[in-house]
OpenMM code with the backbone's topology and positions (N, CA, C; nanometers):
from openmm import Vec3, app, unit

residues = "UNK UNK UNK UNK UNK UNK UNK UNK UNK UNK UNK UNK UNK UNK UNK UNK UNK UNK UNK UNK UNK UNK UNK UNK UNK UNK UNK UNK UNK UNK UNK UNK UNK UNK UNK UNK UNK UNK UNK UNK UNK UNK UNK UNK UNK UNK UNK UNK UNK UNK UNK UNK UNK UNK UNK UNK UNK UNK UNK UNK UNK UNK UNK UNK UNK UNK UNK UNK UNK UNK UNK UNK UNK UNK UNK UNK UNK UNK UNK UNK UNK UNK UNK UNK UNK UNK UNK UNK UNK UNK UNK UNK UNK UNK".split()
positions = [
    Vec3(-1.3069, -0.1377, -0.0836),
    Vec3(-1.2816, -0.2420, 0.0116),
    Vec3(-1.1730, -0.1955, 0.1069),
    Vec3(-1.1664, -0.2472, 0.1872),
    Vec3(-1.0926, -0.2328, 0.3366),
    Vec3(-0.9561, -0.2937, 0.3080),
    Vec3(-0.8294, -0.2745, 0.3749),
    Vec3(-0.7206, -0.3415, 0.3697),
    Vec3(-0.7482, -0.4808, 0.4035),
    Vec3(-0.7961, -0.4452, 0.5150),
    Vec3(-0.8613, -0.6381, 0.5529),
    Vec3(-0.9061, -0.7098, 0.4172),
    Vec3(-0.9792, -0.6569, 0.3988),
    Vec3(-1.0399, -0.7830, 0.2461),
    Vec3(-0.9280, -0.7976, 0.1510),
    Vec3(-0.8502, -0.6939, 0.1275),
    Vec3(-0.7789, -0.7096, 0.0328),
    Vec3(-0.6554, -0.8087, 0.0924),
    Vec3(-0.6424, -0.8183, 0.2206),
    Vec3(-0.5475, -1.0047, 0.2790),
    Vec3(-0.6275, -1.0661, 0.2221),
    Vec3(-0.7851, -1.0723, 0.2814),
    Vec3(-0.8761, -1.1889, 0.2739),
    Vec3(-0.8440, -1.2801, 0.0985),
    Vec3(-0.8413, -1.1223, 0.0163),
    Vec3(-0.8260, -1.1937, -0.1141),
    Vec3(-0.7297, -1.2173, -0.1047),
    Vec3(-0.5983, -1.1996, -0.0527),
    Vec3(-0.4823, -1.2825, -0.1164),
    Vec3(-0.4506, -1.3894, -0.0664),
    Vec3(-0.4892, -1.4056, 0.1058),
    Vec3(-0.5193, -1.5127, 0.1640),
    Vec3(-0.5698, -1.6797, 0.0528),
    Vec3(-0.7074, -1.5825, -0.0217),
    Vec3(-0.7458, -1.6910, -0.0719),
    Vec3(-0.7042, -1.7140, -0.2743),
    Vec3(-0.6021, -1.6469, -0.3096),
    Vec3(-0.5410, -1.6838, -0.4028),
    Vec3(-0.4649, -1.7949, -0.3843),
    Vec3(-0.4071, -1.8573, -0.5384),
    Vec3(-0.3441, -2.0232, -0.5390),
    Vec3(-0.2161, -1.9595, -0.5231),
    Vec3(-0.1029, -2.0051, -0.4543),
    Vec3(0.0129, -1.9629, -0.4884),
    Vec3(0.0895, -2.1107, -0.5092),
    Vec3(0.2170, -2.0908, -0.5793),
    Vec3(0.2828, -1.9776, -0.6131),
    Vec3(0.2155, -1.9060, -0.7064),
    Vec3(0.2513, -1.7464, -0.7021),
    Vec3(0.1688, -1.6580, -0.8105),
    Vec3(0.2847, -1.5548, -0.8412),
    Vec3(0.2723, -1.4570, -0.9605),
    Vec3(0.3352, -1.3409, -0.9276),
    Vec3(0.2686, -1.2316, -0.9842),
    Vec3(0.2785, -1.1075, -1.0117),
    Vec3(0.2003, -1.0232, -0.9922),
    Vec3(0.1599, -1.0159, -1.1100),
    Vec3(0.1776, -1.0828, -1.2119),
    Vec3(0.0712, -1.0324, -1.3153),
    Vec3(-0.0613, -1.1049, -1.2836),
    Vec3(-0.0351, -1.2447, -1.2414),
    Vec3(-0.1622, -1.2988, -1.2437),
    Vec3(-0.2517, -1.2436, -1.1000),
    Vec3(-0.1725, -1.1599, -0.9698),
    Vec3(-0.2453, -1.1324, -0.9300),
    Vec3(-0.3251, -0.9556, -0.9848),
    Vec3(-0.2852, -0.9132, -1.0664),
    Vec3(-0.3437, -0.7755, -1.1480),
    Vec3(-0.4822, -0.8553, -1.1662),
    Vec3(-0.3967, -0.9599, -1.2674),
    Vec3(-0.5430, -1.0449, -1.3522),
    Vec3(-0.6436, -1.1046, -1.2871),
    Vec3(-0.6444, -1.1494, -1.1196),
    Vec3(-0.7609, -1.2031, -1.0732),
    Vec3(-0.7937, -1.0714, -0.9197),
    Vec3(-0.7606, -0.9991, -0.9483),
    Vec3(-0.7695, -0.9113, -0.8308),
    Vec3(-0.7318, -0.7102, -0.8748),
    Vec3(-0.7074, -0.7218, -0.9847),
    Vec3(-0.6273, -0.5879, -1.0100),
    Vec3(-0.7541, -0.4345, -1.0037),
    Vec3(-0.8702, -0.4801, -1.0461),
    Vec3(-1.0299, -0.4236, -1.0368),
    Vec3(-1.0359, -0.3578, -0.8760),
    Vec3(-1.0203, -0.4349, -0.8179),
    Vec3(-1.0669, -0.4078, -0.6789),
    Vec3(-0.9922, -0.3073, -0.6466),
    Vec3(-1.0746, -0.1810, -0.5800),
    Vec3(-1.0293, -0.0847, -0.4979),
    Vec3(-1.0566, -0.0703, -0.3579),
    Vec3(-0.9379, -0.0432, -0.2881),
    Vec3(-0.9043, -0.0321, -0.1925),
    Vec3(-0.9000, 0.0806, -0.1276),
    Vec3(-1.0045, 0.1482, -0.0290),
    Vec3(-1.0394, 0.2567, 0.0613),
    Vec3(-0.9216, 0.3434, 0.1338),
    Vec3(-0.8641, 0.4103, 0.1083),
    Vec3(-0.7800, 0.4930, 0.1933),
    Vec3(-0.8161, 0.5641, 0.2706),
    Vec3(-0.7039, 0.6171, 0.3663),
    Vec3(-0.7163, 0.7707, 0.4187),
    Vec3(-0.7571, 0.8894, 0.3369),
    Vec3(-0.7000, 0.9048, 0.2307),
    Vec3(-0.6815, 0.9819, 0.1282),
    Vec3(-0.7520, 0.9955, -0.0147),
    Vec3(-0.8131, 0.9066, 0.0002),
    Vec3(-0.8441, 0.8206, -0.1645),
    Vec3(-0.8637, 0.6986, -0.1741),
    Vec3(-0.8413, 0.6303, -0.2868),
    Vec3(-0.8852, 0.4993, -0.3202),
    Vec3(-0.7494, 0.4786, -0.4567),
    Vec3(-0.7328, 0.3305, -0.4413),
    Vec3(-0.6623, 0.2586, -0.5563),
    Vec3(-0.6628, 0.1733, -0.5576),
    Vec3(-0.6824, 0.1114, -0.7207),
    Vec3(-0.6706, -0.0571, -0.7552),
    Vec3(-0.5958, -0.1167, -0.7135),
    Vec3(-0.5900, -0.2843, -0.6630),
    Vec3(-0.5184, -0.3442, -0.6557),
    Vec3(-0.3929, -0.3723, -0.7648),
    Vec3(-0.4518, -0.2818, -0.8458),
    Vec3(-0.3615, -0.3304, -1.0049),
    Vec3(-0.2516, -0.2598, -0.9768),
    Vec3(-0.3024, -0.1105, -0.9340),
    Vec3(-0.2203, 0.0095, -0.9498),
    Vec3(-0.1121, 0.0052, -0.8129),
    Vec3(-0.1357, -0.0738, -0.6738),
    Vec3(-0.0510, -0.0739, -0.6106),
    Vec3(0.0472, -0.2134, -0.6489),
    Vec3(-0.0056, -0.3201, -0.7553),
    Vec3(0.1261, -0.4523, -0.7650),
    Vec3(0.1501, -0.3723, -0.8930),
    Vec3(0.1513, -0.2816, -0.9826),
    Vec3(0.1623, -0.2154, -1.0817),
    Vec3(0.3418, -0.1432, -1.0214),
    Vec3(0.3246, -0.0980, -0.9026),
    Vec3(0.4242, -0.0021, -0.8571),
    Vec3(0.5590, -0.1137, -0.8238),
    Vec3(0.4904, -0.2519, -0.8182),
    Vec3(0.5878, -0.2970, -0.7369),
    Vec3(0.7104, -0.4063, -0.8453),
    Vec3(0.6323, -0.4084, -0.9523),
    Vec3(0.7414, -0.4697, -1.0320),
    Vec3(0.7029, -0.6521, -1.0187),
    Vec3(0.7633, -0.7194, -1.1274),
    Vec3(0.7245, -0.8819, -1.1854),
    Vec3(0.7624, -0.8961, -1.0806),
    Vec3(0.7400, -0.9897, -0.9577),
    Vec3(0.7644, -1.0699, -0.8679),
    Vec3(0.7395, -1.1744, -0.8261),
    Vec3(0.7679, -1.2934, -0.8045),
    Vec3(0.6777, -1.3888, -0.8000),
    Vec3(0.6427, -1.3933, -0.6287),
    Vec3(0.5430, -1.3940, -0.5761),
    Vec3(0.5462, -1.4786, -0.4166),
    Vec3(0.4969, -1.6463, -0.3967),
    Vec3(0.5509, -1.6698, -0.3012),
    Vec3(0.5266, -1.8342, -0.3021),
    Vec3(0.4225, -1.7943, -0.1615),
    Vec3(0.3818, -1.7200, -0.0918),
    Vec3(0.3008, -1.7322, -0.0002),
    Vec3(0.1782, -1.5928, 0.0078),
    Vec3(0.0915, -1.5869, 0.1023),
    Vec3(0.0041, -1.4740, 0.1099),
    Vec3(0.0721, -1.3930, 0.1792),
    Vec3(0.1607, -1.3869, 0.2539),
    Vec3(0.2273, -1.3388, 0.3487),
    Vec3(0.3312, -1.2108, 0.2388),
    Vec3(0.3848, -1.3302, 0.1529),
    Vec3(0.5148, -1.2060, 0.0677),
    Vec3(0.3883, -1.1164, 0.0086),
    Vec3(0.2719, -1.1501, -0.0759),
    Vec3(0.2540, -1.0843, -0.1839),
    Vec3(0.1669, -1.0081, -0.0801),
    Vec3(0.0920, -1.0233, 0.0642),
    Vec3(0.0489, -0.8698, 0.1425),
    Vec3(0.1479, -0.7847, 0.1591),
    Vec3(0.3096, -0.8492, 0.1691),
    Vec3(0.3815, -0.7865, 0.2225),
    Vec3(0.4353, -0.6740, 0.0901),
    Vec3(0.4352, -0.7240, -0.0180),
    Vec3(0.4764, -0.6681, -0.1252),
    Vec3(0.3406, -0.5799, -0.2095),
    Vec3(0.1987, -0.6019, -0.1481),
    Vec3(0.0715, -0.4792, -0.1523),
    Vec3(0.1301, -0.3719, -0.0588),
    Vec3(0.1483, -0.3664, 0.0613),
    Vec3(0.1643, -0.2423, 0.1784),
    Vec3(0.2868, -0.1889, 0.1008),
    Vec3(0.3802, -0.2223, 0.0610),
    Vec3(0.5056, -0.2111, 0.0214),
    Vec3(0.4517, -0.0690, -0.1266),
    Vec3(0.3747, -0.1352, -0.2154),
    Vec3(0.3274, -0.0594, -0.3302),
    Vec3(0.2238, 0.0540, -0.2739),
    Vec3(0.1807, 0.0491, -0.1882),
    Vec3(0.0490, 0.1974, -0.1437),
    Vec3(0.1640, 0.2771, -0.1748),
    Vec3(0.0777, 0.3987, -0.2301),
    Vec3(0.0873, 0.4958, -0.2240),
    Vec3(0.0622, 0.6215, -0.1179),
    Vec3(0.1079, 0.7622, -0.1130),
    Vec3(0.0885, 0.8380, -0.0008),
    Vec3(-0.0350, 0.8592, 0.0009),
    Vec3(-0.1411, 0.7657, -0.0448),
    Vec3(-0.2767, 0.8092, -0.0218),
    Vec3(-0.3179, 0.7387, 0.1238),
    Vec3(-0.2305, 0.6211, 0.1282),
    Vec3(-0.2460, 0.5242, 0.2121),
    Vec3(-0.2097, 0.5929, 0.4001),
    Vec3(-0.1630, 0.7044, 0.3854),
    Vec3(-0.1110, 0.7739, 0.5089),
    Vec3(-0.1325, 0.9087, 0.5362),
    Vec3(-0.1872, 0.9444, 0.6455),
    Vec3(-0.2351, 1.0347, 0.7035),
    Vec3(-0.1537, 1.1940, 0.6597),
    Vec3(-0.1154, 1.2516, 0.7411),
    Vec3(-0.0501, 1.3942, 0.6795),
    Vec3(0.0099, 1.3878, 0.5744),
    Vec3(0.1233, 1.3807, 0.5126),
    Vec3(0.2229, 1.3505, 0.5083),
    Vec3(0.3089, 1.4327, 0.5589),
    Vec3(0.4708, 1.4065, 0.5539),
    Vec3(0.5756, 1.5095, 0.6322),
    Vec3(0.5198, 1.5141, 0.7561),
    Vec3(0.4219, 1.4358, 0.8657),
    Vec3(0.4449, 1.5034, 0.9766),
    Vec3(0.4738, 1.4050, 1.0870),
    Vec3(0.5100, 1.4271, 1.2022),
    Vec3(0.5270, 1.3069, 1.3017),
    Vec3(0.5079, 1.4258, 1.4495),
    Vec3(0.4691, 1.3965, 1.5073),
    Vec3(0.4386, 1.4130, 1.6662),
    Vec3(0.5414, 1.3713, 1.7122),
    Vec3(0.6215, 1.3348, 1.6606),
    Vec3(0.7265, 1.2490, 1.7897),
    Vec3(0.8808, 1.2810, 1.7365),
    Vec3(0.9095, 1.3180, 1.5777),
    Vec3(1.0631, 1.3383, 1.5204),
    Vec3(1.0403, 1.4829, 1.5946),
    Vec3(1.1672, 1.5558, 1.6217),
    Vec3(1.1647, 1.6857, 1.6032),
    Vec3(1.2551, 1.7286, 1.4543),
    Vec3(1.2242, 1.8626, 1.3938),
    Vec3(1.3099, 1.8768, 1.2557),
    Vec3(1.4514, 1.8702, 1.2814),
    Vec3(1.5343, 1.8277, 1.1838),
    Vec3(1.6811, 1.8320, 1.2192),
    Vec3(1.7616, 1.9509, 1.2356),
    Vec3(1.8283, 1.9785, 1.3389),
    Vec3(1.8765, 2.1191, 1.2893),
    Vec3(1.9592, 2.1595, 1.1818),
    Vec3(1.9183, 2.3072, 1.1435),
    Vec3(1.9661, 2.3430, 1.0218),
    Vec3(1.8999, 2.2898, 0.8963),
    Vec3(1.7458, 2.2257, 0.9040),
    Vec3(1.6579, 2.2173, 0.7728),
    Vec3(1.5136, 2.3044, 0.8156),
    Vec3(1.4966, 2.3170, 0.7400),
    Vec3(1.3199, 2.4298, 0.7636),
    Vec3(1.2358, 2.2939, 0.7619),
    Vec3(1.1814, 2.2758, 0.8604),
    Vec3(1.0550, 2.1677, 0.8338),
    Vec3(0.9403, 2.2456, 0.8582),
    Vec3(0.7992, 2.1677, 0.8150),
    Vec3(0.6821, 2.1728, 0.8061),
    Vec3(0.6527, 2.2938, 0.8873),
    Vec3(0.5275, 2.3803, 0.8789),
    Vec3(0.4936, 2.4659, 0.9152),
    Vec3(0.4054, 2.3695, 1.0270),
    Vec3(0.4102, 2.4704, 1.1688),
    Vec3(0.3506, 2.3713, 1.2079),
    Vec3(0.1778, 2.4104, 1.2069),
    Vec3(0.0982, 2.3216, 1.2402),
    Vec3(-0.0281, 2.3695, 1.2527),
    Vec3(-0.1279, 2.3074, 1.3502),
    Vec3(-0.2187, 2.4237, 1.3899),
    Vec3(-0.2610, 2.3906, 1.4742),
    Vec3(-0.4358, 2.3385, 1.4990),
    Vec3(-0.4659, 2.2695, 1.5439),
    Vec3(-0.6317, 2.2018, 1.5558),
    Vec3(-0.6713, 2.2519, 1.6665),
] * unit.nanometer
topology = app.Topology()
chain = topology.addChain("A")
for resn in residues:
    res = topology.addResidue(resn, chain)
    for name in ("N", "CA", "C"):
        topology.addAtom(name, app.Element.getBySymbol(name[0]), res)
């Protein structure tokens, strides 16, 4: 599933909730990455007992738990330059 669906579901969970019960009615579902895929379990898994009183905290506290599967290179940005005096990324070229 898409990030979108995975609001849609929390959208339509009862709140107040906190993350065990959302593992328990949502934790199955995987979620499509850049990179890969992971349960909903495994990203409120990362984030620790919390309770949210709205859909808003507990999306905010899913994006919060992705993992680096959830993001493109990693280490790279088009736009930082490296700091001087650290070796950054090799660069590469397309």
């Amino acid at each position: 599933m898409t990030l979108k669906k995975a609001d849609q579901l929390l959208d339509e969970h009862q709140y107040p909730t906190d993350t065990e019960q959302l593992i328990a009615a949502h934790g199955d579902y995987e979620i499509d990455l850049p990179n890969g895929t992971e349960t909903l379990g495994d990203v409120f898994g990362r984030v620790g007992g919390e309770t949210y009183e709205s859909p808003q905290e507990a999306r905010e506290a899913m994006y919060c738990g992705l993992s680096h599967k959830a993001i493109g290179r990693r280490h790279y940005s088009d736009r930082d330059p490296t700091t001087m005096g650290t070796v950054g990324p090799k660069q590469v070229s397309f």
